[in-house]
C-alpha positions in Angstrom: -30.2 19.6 -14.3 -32.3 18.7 -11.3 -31.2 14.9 -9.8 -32.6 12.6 -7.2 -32.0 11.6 -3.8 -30.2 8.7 -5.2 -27.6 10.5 -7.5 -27.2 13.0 -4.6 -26.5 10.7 -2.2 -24.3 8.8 -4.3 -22.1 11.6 -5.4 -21.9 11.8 -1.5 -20.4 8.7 -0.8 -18.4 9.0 -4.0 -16.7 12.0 -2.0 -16.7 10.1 1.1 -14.9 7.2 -0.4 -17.5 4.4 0.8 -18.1 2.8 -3.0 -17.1 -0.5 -4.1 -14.8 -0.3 -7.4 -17.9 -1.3 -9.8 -20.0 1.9 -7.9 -17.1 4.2 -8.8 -16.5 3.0 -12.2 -19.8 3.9 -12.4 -20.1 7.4 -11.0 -16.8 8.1 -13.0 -18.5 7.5 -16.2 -21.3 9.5 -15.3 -18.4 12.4 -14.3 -16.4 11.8 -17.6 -20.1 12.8 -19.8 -22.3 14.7 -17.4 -20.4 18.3 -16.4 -23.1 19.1 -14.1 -23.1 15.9 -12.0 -18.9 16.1 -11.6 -19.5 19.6 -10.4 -21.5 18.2 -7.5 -19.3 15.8 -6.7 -16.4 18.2 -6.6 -18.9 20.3 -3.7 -19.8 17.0 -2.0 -15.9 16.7 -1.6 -15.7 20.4 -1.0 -18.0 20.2 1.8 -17.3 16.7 3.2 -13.2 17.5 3.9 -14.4 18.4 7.1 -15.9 14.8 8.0 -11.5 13.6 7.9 -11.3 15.4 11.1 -14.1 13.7 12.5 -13.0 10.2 12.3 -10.0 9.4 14.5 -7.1 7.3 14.6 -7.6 3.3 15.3 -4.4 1.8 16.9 -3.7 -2.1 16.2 -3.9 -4.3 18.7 -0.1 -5.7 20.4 -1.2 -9.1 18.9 -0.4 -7.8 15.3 2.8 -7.2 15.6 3.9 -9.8 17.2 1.8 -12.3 14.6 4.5 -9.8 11.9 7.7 -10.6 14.1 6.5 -14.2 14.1 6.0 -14.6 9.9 8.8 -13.1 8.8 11.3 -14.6 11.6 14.1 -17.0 10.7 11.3 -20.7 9.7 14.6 -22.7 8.7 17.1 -24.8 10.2 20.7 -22.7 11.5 23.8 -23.8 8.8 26.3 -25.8 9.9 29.5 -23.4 9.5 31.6 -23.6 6.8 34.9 -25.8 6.3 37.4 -24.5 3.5 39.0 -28.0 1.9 42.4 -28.8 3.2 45.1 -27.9 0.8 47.2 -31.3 -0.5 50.9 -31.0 0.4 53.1 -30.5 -2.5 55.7 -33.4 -2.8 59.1 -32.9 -3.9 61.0 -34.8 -6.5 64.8 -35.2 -5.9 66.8 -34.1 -9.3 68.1 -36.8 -11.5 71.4 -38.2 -11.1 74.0 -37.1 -13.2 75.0 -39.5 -16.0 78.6 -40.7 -15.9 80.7 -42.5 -17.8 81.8 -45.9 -17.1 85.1 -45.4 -15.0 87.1 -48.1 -16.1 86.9 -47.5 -19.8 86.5 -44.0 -19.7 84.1 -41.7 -22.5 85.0 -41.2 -26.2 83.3 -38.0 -25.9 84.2 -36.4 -23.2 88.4 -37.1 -22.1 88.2 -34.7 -19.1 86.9 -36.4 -15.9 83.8 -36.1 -15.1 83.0 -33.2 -12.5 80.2 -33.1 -9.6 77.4 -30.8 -11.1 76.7 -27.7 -9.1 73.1 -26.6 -7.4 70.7 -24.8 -9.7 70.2 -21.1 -8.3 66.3 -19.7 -8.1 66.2 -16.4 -10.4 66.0 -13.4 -8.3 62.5 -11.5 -7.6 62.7 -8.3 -9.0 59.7 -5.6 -8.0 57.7 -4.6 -10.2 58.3 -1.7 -12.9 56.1 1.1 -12.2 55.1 3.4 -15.6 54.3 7.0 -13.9 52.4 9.2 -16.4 51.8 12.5 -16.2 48.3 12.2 -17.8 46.4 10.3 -15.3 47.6 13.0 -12.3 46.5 15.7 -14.8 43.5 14.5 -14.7 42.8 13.8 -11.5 43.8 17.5 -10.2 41.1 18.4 -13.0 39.0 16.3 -10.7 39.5 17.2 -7.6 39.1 21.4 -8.5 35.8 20.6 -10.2 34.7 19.0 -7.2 36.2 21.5 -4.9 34.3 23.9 -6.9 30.9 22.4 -6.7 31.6 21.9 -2.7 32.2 25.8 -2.5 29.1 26.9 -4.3 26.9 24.4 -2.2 28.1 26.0 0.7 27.4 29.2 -0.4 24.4 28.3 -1.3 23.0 26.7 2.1 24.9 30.0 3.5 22.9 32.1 1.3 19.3 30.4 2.5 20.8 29.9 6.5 20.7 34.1 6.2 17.5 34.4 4.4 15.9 31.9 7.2 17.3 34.2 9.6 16.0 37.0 8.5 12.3 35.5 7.2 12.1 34.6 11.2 13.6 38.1 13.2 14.1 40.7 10.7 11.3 40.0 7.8 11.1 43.9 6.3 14.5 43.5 5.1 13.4 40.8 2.7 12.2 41.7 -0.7 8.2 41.4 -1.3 8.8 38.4 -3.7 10.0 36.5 -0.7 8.9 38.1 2.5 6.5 36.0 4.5 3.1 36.8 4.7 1.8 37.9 8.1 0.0 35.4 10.5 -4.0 35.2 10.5 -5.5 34.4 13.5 -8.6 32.6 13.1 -11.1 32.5 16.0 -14.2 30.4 15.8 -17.1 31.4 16.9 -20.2 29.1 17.8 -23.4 30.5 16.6 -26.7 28.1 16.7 -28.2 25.9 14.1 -29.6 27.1 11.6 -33.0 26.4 10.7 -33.9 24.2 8.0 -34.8 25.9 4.3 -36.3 25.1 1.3 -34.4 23.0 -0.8 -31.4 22.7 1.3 -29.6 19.1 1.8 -28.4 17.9 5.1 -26.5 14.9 5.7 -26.0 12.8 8.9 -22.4 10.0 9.3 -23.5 7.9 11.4 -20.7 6.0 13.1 -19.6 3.9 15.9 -17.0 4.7 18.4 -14.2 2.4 16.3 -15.0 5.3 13.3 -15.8 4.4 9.7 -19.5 5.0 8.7 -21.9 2.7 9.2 -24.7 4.6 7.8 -25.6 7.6 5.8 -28.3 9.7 6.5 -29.5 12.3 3.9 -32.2 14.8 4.5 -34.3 17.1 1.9 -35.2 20.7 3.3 -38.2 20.8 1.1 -40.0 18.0 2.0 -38.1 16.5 5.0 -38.3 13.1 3.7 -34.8 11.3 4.7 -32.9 8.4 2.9 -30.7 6.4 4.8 -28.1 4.5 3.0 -26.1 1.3 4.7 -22.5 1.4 4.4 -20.7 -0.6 6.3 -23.2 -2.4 9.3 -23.0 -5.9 9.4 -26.4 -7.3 9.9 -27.3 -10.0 12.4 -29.6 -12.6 11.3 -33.0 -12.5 13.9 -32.3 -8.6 14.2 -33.4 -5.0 13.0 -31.7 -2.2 13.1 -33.8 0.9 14.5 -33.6 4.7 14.0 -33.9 7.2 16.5 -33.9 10.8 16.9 -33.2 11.8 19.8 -33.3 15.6 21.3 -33.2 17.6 24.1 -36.5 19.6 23.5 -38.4 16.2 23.2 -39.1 14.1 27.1 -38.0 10.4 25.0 -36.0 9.3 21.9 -38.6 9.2 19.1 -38.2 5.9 16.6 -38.2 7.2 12.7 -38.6 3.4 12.0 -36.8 0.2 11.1 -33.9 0.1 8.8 -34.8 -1.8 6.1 -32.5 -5.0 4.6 -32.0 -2.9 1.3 -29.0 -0.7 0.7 -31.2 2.7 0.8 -34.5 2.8 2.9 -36.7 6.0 2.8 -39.4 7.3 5.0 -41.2 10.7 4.8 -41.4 10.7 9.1 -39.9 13.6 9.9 -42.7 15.9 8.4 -44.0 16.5 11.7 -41.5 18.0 13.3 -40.3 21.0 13.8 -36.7 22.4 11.8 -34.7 23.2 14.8 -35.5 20.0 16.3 -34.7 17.9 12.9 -31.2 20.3 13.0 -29.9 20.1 16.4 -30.7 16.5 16.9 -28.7 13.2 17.4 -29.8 10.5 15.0 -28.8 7.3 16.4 -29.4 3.2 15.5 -29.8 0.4 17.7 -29.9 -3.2 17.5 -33.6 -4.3 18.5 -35.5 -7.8 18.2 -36.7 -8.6 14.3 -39.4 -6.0 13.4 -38.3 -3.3 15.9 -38.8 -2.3 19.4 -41.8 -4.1 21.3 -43.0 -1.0 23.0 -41.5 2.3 20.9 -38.5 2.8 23.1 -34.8 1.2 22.7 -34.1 -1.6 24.6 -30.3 -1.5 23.8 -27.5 1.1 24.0 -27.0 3.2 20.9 -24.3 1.8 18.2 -24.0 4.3 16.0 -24.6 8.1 16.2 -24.5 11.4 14.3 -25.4 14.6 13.6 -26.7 16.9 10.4 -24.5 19.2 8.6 -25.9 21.1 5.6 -24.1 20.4 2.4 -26.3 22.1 -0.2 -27.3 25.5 1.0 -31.2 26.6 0.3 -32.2 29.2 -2.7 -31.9 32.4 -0.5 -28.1 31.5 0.7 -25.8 34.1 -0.5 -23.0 32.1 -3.0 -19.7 32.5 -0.8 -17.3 34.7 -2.5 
């Protein structure tokens, strides 16, 4: 099934990660019933991995840390420290008087005279009985061999892969196939020149700013050379156009390819006239100019945002890789 500029270059930024969450809802629905459409957005993500290496790392500024330190410090008051109550003095009562009998009559009850009582003795503190049972140190030998036992094999276990390390690093024939490491592949990279632009062949452009994150995305058709550009995350100023330029060293001055419009995707069918090494090996850049564009068909401000083509849908008579 043959799709337009649009689906392609929305499977594009599907890959790229640039869609709202409606716009992916969307392109996942289309995925979930349309086979062909989720295989090209498996080879936009196939050929866009590249692009993660492009964009590099954006350190905060000092002032966000220390507006972190400053939320989560201590906001409240410091305690006042804390007072156990005082403990009320125990009071002692004096024992009650013995009761004796009247001295000059004496006691029906009791003829003997009465005798001065003697002090009350505190019962001794004896320790503690202690129960020993045989069971509970039964038990916990059990314990401690079990656990002596899974010690042991964990050692021999790390011993077992401290030797196979070894030998994986100095001595790697001595290892069996199933684990012997694979030899090392030395990959050189070789710069060869653009290739030229073909017949049905897509090319896309991320145009970005020296912060990273697109700001733009630039898709070309090898057909027809009629580009879309598709705005992604450029903020627009009010009184002011954004312009695009391409800009090469086989032309004398950057040549405008027109004013972005205020839409989400602006086409134009410019670069017909030019010739497919220059469309491939050249920078494709936006500035900011006056409302309308640039007075006299040259930028008047420094470029924002810059990039380059990379082909992302080979032509008809590309060999399929193997």
């Amino acid at each position: 099934m043959a799709y337009s500029e649009d689906h392609i270059a929305l499977a594009a930024e599907y890959a790229l990660g640039t869609l709202d969450a409606e716009e992916r809802a969307q392109v996942e629905t289309m995925m979930a019933v349309d086979s062909e459409f989720a295989a090209l957005v498996q080879a936009w993500q196939f050929r866009l991995g590249p692009l993660n290496q492009m964009v590099g790392l954006v350190e905060p500024r000092p002032v966000v840390w220390d507006n972190i330190k400053a939320a989560i410090g201590p906001t409240s008051a410091p305690q006042a420290p804390l007072v156990l109550p005082e403990t009320p003095a125990t009071t002692m009562t004096p024992p009650p008087s013995p009761v004796t009998d009247d001295p000059e009559f004496g006691s029906a009850f009791d003829p003997e005279p009465a005798q001065s009582p003697e002090p009350r003795r505190l019962p001794e503190a004896r320790p503690p009985r202690v129960i020993f049972d045989e069971r509970n140190v039964t038990a916990l030998t059990g314990r401690v061999k079990r656990w002596r036992g899974i010690a042991s094999a964990a050692t021999a276990i790390a011993a077992a892969l401290l030797v196979t390390l070894g030998l994986q690093i100095y001595k790697p024939d001595a290892l069996p196939n199933a684990i012997r490491p694979k030899p090392r592949i030395q990959t050189v990279e070789v710069k060869t020149p653009a290739p030229a632009l073909t017949p049905s062949a897509q090319y896309v452009a991320l145009l970005q700013g020296p912060n990273g994150g697109p700001a733009f995305i630039m898709t070309i058709d090898g057909a027809t050379k009629n580009f879309t550009v598709r705005k992604v995350g450029a903020p627009s100023e009010p009184g002011k156009s954004f312009e695009l330029w391409l800009i090469s060293d086989k032309l004398p001055q950057p040549r405008s390819l027109g004013v972005i419009g205020a839409d989400d995707f602006t086409a134009r069918p410019v670069l017909s006239g030019y010739d497919p090494d220059v469309i491939n090996g050249a920078t494709y850049a936006v500035t900011v100019e006056q409302a309308g564009g640039s007075p006299n068909g040259q930028p008047t401000s420094a470029p924002i945002f810059t990039g380059k083509l990379i082909e992302t849908v080979p032509g008809a008579s590309a060999s399929p890789p193997r």
